[in-house]
C-alpha positions in Angstrom: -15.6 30.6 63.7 -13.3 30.1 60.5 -11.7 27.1 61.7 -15.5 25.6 61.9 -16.0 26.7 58.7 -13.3 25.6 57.0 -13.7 22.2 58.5 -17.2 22.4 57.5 -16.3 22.9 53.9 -13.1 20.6 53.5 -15.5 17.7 54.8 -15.5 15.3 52.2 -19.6 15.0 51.2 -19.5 19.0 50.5 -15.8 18.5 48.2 -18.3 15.4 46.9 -21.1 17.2 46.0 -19.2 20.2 44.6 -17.4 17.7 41.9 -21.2 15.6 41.5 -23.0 19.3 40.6 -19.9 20.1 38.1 -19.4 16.9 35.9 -23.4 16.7 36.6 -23.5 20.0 34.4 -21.1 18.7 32.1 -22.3 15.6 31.6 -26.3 17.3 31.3 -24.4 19.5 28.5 -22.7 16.3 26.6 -26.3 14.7 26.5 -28.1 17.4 25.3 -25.6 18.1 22.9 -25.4 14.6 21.7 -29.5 14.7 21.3 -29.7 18.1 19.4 -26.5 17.2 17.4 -27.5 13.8 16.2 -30.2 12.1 17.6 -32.5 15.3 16.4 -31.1 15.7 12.6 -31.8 12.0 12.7 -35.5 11.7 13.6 -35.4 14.7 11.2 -34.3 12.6 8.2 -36.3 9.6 9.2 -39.8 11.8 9.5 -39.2 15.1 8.7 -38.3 18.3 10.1 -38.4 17.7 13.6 -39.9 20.8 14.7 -43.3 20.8 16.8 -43.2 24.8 17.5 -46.0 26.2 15.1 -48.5 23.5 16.4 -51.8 25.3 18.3 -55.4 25.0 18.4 -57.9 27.5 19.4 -61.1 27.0 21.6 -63.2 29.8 21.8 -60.7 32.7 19.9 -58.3 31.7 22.8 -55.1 30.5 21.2 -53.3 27.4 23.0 -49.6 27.0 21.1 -49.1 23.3 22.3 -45.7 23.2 20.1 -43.5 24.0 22.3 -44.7 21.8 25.1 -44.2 19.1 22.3 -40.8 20.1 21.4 -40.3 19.9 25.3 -41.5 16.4 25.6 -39.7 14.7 22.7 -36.2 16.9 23.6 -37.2 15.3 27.2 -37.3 11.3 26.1 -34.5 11.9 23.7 -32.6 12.5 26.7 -33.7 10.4 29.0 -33.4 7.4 26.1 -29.8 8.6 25.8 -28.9 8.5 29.0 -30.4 5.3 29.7 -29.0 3.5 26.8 -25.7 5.1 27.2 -24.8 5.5 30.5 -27.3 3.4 32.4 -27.0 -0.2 30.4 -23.8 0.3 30.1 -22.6 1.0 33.9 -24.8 -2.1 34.9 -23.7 -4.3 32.9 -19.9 -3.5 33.9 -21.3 -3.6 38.1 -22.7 -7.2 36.7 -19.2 -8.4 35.6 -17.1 -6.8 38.4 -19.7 -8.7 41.2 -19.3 -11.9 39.1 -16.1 -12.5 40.5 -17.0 -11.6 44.2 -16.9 -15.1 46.5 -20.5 -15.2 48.5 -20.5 -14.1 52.1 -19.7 -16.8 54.7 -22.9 -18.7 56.3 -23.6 -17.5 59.3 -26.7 -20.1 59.8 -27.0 -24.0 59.7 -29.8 -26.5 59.7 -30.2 -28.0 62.7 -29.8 -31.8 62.4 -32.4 -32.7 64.1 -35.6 -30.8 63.6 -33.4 -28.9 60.1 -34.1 -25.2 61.4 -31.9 -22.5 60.8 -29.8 -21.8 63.8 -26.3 -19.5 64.4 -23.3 -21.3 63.1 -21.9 -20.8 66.9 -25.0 -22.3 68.5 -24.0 -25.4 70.6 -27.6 -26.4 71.6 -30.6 -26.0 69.1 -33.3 -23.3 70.4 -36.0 -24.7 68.8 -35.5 -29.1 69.9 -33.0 -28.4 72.3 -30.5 -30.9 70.6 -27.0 -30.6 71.4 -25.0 -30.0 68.5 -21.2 -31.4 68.5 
């Protein structure tokens, strides 16, 4: 029962997913960081204090304190701009340049001279005129 566990959890998706959830963390903690730290303050010194939290509005004597849900929603696409400026542009433009150099895959159709359909490279008679090909 122990050796079945044990294989079970020195498989390599679960050691892969361990390390993914813990440099996910870290890496969720460096953005957030990086948007309180400076992306915040700046927005702050651009409009103002940056600070939705005393926003409500009332209907009927029933308070609705909208503020936070604000502050939620710009902390939100600070993030996700971050990330996708910073990580995501970034990372595709490097998997661009590495797959630049890659040679194409070998054909594995040809025209058939004949009637110029697309048949295996292999083929020795066409299957759609019945040509024989040399």
């Amino acid at each position: 029962m122990l050796k079945g566990f044990r294989q079970f959890i020195l498989r390599g998706n679960v050691l892969d997913l361990a390390v993914a959830v813990v440099m996910g963390a870290a890496f969720g903690s460096v953005v957030t960081a990086m948007v309180k730290d400076l992306l915040t303050p700046l927005i702050g010194a651009i409009v103002g204090k940056p600070d939705f939290s005393a926003i409500e509005f009332a209907i009927n004597g029933s308070q609705f304190p909208i503020g936070d849900l604000i502050n939620a929603l710009v902390s939100f696409l600070l993030i996700a701009a971050a990330v996708y400026f910073f990580v995501v542009v970034p990372v595709n433009a490097l998997m661009a340049r590495i797959k630049r150099g890659d040679a194409p895959p070998d054909p594995t159709t040809k025209a058939c001279p004949e009637c110029l359909s697309q048949i295996p490279i292999a083929a020795r008679r066409c299957a759609f005129c019945t040509t024989a090909l040399a």
